[in-house]
PATORKOL-281303 format. One line per 2 residues: number of its first residue (from 1); their letters; for each residue z, x, y of N, C-alpha, C, O. Coordinates in nm, 4 decimals, decimal comma. Each point is the difference from the previous one (the first is absolute). Example, Ala and Ser with C-alpha at 12.3 -4.5 7.8 and 13.67 -1.06 7.14 Angstrom:
1> as> 0,7800/1,3190/-0,5690/0,0000/-0,0890/0,1190/0,0000/0,0900/0,1200/0,0665/0,1036/-0,0019 | -0,1385/-0,1386/0,1069/0,0060/0,0820/0,1190/0,0730/-0,0770/0,1090/0,0169/0,0509/0,1108 .
***
This chain:
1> xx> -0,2468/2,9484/-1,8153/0,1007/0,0079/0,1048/-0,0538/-0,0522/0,1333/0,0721/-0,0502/0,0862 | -0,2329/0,0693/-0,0739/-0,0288/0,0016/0,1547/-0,0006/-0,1742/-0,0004/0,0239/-0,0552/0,1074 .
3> xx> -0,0523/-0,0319/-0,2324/-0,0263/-0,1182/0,0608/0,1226/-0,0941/-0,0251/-0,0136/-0,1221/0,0065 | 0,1817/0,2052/-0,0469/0,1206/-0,0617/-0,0010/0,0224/0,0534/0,1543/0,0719/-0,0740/0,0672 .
5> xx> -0,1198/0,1851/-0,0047/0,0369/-0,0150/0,1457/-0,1067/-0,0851/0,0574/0,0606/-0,0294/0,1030 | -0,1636/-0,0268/-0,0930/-0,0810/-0,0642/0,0556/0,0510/-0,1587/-0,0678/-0,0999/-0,0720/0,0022 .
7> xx> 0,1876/0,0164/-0,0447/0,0182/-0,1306/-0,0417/0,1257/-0,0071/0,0584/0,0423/-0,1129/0,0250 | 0,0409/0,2289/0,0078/0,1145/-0,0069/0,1038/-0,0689/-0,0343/0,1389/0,0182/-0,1093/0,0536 .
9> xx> -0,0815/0,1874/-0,0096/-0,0238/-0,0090/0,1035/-0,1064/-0,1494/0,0579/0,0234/-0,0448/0,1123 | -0,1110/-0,0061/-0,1805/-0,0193/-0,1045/-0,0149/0,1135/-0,0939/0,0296/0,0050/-0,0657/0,1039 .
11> xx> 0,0685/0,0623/-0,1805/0,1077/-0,0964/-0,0407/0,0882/0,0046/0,1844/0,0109/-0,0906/0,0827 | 0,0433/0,2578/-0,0771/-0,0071/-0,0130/0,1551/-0,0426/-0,0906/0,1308/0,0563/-0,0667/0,0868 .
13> xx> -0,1571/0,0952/-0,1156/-0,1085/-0,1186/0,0759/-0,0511/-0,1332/-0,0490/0,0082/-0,0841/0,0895 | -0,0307/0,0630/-0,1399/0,0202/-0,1514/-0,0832/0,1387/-0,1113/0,0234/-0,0178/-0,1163/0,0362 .
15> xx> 0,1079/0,1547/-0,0543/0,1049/-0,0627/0,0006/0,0124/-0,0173/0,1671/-0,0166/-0,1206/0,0178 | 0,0381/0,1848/0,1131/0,0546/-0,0052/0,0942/-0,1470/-0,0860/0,0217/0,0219/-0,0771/0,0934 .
17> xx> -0,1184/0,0646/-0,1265/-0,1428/-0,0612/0,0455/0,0251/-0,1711/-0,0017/-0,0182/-0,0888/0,0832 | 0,0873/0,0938/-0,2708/0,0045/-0,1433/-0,0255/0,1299/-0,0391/0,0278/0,0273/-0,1050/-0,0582 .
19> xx> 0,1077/0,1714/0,1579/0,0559/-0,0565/0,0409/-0,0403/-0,0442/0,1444/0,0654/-0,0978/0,0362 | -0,1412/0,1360/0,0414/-0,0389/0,0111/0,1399/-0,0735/-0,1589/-0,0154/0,0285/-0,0841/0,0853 .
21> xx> -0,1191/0,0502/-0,1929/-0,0915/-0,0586/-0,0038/0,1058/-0,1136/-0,0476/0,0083/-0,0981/0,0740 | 0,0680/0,1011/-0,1823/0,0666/-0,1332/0,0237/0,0686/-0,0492/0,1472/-0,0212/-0,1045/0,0615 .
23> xx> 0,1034/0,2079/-0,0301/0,0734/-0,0246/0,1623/-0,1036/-0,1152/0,0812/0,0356/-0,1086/0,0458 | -0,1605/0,1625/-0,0439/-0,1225/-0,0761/0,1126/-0,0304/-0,0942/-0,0995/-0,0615/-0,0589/0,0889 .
25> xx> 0,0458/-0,0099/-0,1842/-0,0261/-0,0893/-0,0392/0,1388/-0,0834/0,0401/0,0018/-0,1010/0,0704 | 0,1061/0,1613/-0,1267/0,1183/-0,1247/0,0615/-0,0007/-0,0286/0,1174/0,0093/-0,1160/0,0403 .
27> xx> -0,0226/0,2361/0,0475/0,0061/-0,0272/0,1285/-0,1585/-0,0517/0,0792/-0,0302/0,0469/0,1097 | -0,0320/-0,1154/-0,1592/-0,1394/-0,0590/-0,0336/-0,1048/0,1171/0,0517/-0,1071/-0,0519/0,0313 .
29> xx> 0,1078/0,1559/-0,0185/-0,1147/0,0672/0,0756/-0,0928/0,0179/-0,1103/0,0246/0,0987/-0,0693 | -0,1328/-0,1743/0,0323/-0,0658/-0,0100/-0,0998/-0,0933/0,0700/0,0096/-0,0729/-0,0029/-0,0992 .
31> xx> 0,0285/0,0955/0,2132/-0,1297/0,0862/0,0026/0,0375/0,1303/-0,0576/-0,0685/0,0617/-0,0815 | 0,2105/-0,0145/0,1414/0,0766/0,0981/-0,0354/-0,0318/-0,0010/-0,1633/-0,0805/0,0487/-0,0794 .
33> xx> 0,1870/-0,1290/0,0813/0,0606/-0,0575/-0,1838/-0,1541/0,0371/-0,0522/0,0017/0,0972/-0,0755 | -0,1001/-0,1383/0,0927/-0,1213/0,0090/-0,0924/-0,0435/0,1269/0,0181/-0,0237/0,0661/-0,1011 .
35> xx> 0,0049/-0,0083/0,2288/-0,0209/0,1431/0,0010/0,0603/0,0904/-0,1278/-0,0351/0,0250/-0,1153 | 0,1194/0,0009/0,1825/0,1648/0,0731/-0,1258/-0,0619/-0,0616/-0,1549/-0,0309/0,0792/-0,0890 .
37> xx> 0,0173/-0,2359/0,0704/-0,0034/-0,0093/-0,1225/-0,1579/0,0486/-0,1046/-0,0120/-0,0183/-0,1211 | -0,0748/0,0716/0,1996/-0,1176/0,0744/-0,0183/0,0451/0,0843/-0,0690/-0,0041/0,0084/-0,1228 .
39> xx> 0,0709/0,0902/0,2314/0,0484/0,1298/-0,0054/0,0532/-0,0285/-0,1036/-0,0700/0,0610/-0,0807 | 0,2000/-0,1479/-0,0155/0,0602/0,0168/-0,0713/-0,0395/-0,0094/-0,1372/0,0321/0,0516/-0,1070 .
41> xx> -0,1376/-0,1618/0,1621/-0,0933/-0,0304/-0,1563/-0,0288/0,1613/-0,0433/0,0540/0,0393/-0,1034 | -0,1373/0,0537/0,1800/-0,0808/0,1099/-0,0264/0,0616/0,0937/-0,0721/-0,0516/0,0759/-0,0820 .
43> xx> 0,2264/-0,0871/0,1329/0,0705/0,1523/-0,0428/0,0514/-0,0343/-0,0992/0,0423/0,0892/-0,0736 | -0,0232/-0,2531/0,0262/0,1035/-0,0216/-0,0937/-0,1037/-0,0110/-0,1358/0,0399/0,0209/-0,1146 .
45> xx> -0,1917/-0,0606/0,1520/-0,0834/0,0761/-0,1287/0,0131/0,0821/-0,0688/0,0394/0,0100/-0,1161 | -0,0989/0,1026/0,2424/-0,0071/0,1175/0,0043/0,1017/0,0649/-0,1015/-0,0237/0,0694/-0,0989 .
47> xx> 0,1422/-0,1113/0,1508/0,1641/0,0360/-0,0511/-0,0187/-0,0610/-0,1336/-0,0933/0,0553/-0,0582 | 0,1420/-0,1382/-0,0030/-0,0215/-0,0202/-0,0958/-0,1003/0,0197/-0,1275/0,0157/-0,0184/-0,1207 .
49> xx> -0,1593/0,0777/0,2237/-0,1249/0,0324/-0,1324/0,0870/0,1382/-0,0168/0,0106/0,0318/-0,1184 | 0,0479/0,0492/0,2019/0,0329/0,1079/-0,0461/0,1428/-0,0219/-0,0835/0,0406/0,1013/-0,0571 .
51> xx> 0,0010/-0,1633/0,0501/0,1353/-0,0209/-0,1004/-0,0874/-0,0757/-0,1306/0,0199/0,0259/-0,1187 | -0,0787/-0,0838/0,1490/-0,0600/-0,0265/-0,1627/-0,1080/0,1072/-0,0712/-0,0548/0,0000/-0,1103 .
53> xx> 0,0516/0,0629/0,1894/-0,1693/0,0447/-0,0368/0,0027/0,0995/-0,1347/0,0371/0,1167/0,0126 | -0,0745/-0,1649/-0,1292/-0,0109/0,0811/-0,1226/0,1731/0,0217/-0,0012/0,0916/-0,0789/-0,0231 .
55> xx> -0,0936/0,1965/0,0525/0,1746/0,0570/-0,0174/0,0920/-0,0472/0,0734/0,0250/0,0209/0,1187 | 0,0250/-0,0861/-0,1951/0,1340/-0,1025/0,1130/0,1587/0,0625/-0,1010/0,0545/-0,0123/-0,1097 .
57> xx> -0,0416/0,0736/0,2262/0,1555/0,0766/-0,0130/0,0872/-0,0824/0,0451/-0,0159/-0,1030/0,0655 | 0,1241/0,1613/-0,1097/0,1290/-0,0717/0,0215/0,0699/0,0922/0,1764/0,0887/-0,0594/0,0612 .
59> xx> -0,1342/0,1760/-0,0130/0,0132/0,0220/0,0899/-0,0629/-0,0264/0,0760/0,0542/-0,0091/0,1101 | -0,2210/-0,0230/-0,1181/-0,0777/-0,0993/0,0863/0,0590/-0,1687/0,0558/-0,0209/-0,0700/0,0991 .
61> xx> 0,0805/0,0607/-0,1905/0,0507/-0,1995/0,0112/0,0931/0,0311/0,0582/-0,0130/-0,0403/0,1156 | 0,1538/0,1191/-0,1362/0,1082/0,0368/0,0665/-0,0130/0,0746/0,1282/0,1020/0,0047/0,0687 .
63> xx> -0,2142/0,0575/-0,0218/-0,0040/0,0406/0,1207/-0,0572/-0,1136/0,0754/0,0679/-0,0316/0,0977 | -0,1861/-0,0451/-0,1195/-0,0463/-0,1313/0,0439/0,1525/-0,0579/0,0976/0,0229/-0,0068/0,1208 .
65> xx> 0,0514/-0,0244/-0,2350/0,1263/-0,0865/-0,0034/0,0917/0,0146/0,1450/0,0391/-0,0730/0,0910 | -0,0311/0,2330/-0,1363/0,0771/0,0775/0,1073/-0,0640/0,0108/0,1599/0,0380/-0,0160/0,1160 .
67> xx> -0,1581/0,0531/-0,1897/-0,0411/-0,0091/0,1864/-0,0428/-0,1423/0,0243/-0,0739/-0,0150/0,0973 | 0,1026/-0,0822/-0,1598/-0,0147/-0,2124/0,0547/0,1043/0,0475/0,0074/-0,0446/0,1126/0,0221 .
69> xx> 0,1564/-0,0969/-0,0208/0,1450/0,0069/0,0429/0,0218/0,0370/0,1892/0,0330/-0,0606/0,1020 | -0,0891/0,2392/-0,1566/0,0208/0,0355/0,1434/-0,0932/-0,0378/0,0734/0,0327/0,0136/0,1179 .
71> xx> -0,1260/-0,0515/-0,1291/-0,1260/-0,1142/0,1193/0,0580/-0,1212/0,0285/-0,0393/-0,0726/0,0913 | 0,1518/0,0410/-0,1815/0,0476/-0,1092/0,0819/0,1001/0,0143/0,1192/0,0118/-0,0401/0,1158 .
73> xx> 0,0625/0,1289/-0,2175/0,1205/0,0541/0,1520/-0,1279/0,0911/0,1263/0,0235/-0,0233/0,1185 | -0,1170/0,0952/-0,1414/-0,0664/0,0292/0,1247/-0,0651/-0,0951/0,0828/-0,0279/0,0172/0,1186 .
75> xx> -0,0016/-0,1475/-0,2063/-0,0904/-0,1413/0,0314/0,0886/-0,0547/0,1146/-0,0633/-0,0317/0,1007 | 0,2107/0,0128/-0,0959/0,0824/-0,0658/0,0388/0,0747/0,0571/0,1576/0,0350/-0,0480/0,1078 .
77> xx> -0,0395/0,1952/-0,1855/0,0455/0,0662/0,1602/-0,1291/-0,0101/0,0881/0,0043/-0,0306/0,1192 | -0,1164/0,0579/-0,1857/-0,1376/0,0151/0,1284/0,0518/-0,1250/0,0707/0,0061/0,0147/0,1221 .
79> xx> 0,0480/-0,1811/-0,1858/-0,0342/-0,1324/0,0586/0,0880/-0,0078/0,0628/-0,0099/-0,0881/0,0854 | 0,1386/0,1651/-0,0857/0,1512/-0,0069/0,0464/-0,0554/0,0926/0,1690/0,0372/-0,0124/0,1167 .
81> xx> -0,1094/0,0751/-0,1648/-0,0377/0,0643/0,1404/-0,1255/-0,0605/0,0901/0,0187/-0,0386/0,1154 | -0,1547/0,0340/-0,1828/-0,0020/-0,1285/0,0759/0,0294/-0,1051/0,0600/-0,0507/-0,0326/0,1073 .
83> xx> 0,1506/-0,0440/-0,1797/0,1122/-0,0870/0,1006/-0,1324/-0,1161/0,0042/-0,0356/-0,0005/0,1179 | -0,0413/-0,0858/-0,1874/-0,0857/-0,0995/0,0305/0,0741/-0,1107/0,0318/0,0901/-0,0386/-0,0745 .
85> xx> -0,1223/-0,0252/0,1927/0,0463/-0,1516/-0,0122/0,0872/-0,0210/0,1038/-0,0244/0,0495/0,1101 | 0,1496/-0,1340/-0,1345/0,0976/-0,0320/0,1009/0,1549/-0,0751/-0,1585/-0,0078/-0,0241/-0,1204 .
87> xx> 0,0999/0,0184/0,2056/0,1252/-0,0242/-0,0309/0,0490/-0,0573/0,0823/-0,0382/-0,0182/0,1156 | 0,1543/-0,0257/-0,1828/0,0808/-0,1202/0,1079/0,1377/0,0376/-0,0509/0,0244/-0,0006/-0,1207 .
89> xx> 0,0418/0,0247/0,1879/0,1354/0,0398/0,0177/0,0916/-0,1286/0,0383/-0,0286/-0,0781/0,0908 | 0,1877/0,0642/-0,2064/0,0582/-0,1036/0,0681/0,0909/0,0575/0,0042/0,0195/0,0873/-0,0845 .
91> xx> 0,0660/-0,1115/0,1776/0,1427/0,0839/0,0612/0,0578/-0,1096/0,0216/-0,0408/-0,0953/0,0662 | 0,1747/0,1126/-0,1441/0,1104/-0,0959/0,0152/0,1327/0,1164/0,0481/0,0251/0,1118/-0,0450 .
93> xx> 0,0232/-0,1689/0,1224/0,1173/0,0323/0,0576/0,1323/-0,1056/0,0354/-0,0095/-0,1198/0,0267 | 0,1418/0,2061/-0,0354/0,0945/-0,0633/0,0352/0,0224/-0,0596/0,1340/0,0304/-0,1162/0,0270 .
95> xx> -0,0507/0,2161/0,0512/0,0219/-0,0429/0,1871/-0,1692/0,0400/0,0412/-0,0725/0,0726/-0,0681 | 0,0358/-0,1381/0,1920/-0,1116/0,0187/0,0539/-0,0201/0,1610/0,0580/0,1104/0,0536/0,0097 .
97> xx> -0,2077/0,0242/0,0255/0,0007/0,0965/0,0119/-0,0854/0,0654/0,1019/-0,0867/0,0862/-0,0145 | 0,1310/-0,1473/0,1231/-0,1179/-0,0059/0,0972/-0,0904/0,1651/0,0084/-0,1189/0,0293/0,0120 .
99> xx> 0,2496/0,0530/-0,0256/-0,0885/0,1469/0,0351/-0,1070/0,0222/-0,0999/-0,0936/0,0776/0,0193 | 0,1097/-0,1467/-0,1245/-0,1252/0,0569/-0,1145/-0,1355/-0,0844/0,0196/-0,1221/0,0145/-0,0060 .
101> xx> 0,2002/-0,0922/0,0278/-0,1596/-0,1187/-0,0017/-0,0702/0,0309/0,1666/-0,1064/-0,0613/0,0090 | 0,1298/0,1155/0,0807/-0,0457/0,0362/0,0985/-0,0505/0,1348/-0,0123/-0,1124/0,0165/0,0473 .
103> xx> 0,1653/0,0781/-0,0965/-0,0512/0,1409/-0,0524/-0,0738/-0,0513/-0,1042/-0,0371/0,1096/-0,0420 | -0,0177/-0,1936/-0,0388/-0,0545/-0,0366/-0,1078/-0,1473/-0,0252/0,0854/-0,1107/0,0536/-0,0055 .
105> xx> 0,1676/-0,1598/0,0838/-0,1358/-0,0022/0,0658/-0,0587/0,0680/0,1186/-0,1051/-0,0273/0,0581 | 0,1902/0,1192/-0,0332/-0,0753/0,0947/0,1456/-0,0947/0,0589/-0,1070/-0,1190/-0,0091/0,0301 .
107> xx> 0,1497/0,0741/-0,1621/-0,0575/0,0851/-0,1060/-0,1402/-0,0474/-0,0677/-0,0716/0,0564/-0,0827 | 0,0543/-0,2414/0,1811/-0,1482/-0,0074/-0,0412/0,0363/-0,1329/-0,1167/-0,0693/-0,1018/-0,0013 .
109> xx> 0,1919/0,1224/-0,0969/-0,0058/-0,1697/-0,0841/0,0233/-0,0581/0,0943/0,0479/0,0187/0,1118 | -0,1012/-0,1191/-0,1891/-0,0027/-0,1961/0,0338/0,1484/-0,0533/-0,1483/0,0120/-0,0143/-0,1217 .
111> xx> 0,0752/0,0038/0,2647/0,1488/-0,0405/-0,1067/0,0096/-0,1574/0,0653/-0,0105/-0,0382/0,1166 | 0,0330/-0,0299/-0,2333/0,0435/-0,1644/0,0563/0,1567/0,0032/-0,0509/0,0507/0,0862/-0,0718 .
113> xx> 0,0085/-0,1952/0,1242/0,1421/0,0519/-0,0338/0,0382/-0,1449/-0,0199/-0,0297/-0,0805/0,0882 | 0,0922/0,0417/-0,1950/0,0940/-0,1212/-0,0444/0,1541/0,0028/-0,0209/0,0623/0,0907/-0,0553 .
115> xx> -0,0076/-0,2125/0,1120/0,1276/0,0009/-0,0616/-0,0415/-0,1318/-0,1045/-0,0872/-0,0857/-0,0150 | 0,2321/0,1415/-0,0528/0,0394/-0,0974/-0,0835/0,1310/0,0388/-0,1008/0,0524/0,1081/-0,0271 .
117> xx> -0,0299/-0,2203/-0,0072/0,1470/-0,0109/-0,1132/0,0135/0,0526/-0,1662/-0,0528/-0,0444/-0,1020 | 0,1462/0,1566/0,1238/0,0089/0,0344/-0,1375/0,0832/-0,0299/-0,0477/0,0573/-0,0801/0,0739 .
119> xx> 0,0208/0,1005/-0,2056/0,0929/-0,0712/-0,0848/0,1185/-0,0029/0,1008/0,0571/-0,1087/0,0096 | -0,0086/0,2176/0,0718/0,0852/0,0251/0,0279/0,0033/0,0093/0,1745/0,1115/-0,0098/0,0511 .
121> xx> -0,2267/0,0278/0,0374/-0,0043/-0,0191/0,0830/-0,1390/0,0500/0,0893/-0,0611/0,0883/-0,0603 | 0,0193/-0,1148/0,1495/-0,1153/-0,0007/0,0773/-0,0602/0,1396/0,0092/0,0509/0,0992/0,0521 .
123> xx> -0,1630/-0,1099/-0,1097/-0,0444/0,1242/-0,0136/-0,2158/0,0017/0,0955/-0,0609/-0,0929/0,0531 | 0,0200/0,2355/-0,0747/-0,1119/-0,0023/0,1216/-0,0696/0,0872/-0,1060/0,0284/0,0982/-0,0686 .
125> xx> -0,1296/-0,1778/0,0871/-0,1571/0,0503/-0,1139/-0,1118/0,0737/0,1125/-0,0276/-0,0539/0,1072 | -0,0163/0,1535/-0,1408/-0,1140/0,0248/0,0990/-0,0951/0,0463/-0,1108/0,0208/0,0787/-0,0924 .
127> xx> -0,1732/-0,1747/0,1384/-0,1100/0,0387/-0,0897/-0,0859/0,0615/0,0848/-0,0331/-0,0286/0,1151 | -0,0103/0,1494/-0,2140/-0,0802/0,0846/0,0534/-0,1237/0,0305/-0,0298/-0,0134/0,0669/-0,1024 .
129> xx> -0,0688/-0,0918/0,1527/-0,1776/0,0280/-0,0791/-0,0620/0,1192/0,0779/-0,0292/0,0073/0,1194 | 0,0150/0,0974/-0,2336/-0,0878/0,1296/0,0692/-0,0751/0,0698/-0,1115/-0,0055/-0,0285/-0,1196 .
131> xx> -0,0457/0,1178/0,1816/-0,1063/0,0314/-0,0812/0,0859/0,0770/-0,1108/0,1177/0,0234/0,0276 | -0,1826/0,0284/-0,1847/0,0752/0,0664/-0,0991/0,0434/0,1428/0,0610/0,1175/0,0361/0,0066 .
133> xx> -0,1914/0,0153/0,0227/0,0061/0,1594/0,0678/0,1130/0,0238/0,1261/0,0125/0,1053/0,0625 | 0,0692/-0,2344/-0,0407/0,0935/0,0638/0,0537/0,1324/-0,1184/-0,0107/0,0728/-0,0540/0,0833 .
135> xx> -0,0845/0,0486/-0,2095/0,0990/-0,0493/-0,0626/0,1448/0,0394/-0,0597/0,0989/-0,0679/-0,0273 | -0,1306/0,2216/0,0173/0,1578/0,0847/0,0239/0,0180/-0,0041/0,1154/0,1149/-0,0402/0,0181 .
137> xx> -0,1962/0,0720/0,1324/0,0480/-0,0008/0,0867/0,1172/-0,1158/0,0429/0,1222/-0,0045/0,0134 | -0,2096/-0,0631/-0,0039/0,0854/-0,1902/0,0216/0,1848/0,0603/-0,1239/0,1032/0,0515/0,0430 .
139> xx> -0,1344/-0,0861/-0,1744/0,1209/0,0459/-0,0802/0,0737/0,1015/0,0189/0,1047/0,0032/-0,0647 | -0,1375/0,1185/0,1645/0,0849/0,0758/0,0263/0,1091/-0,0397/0,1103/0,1222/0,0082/-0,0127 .
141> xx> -0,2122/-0,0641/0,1510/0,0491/-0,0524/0,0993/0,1165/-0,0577/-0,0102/0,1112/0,0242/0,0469 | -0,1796/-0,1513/-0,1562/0,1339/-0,0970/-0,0379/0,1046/0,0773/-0,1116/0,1103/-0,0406/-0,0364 .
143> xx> -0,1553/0,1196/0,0096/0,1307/0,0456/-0,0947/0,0489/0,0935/0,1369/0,1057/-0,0629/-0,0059 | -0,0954/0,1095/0,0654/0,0690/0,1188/0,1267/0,1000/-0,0908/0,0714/0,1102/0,0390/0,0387 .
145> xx> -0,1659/-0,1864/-0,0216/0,1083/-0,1134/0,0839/0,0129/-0,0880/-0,0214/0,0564/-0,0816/0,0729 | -0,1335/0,0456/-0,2539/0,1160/-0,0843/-0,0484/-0,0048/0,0567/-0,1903/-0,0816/-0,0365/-0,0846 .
147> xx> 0,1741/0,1127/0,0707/0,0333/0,0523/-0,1425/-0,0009/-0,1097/-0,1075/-0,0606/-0,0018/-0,1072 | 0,1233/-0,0676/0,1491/0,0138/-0,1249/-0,0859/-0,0706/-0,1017/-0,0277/0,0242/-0,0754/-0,0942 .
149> xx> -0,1202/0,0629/0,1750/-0,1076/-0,1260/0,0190/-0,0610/-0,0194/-0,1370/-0,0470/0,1049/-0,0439 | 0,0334/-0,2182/-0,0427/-0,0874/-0,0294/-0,1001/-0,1503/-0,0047/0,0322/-0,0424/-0,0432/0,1072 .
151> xx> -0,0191/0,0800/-0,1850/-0,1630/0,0100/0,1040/-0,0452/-0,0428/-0,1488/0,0630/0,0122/-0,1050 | -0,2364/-0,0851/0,1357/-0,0583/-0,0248/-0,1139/-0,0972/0,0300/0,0577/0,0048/-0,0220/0,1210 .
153> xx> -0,1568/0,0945/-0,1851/-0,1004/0,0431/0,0185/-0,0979/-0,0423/-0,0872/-0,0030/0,0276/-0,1199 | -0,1032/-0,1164/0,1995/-0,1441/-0,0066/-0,1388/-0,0810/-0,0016/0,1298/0,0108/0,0155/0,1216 .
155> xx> -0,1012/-0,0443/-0,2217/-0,1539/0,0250/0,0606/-0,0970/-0,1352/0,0122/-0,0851/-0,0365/-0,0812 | 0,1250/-0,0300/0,2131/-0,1206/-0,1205/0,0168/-0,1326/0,0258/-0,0315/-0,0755/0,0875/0,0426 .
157> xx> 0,0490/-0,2212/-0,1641/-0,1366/-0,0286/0,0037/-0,1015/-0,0373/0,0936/-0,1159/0,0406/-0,0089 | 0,1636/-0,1287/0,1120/-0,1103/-0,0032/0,1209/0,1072/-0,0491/0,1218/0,1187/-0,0288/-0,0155 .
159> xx> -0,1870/0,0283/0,1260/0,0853/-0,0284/0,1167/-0,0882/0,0018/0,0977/-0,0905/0,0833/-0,0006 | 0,1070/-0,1976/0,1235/-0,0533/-0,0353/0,1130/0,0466/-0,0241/0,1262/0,0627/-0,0979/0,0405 .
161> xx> -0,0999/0,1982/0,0200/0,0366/-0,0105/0,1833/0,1650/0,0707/-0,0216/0,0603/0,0366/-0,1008 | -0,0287/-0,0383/0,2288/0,1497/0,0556/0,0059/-0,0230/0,1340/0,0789/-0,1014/0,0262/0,0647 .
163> xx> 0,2021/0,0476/-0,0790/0,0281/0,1267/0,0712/-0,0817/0,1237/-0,0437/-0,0535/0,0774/0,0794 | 0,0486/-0,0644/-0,2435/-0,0664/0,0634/-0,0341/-0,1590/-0,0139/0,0595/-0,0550/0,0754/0,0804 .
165> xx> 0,0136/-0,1654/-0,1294/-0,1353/-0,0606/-0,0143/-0,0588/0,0883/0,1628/-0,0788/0,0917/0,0230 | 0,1923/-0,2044/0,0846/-0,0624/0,0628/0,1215/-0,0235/0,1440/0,0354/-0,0973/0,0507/0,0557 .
167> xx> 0,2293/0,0145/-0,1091/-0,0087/0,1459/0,0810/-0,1073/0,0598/-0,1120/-0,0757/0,0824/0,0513 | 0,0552/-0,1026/-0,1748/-0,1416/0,0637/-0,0578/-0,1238/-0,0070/0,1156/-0,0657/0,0923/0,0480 .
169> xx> 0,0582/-0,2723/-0,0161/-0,1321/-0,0188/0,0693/-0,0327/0,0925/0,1197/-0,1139/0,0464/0,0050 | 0,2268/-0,0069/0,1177/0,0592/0,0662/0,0449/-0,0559/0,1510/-0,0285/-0,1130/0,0421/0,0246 .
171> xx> 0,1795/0,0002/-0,0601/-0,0861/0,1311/-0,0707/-0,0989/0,0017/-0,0564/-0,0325/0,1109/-0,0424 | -0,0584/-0,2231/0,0151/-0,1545/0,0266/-0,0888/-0,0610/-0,0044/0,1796/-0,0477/0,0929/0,0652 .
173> xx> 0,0710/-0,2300/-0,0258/-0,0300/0,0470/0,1807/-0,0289/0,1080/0,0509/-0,1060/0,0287/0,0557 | 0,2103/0,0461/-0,0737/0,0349/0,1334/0,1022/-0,0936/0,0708/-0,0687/-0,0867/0,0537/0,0690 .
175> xx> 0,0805/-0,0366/-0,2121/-0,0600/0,1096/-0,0436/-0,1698/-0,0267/0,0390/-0,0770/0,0960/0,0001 | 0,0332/-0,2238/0,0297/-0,1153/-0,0077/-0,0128/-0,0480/0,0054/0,1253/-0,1083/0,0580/0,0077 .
177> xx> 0,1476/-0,0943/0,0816/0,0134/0,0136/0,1561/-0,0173/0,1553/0,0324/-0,0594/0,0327/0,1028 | 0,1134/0,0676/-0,1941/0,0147/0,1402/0,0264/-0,1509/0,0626/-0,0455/-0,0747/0,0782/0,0589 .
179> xx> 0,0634/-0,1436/-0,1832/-0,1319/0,1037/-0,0515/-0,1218/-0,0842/0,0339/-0,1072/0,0038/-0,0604 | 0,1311/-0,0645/0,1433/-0,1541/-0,0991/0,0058/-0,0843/0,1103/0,1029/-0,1156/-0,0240/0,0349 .
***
């Protein structure tokens, strides 16, 4: 019994490890990614000498199973809360909307704003690049004053200079200016 709870709990930790560790490899942080993937090599041994070892039950393999299951759903919320990276928000709208895109940006985004022609008539795109971690914020905003807006959300692979870029530099400044 003690080592079908010790292959759960393994499995616990294992799974949210080797989802963390893929995340930083996509998102290239390769010191990370290799760190984590140490760690993952060790437990997923570990884990497995004890599911094979001499007596291999059918509740040993099925608990394995179960807890790679729930390490993934725990793998996913840890990364959902971390928030790594940045997103880009596109907001299409019917009429221009001056109050949002000005409250958009007193709130710190960098919104660029396009018109252009839709099937049916002139419509206003605003792209938005901010960090992941406050990416409901931004989607709430725009859903409060404009309900309807089509929005598309991914996650840039790389990006240079702009609004973002500066106000980071901006704040690495300040912060370093403070603790020097």
């Amino acid at each position: 019994m003690l080592s079908i709870i010790l292959i759960f709990v393994l499995q616990l930790v294992y799974v949210p490890i080797m989802t963390l560790r893929t995340i930083f490899l996509v998102k290239n942080m390769s010191v990370a990614a290799s760190s984590f993937g140490v760690l993952e090599a060790l437990i997923y041994v570990f884990g497995l000498s004890l599911v094979f070892s001499g007596h291999q039950s059918i509740a040993g393999m099925v608990t394995y199973a179960v807890g790679f299951g729930i390490g993934l759903y725990i793998g996913t919320r840890i990364e959902n809360r971390l928030a790594i990276g940045y997103t880009s928000l596109v907001v299409t709208l019917l009429d221009i909307n001056e109050e949002l895109i000005v409250l958009l940006r007193n709130k710190g985004f960098g919104v660029t704003v396009f018109e252009g022609m839709g099937r049916d008539s002139k419509r206003y795109q605003l792209e938005i690049l901010t960090k992941r971690n406050r990416e409901n914020e931004a989607m709430n905003i725009i859903e409060e004053y404009e309900p309807k807006a089509f929005i598309i959300s991914y996650e840039p692979r790389k990006f240079k200079g702009g609004f973002l870029v500066k106000a980071t530099k901006k704040h690495i400044n300040r912060y370093s200016k403070i603790h020097q």
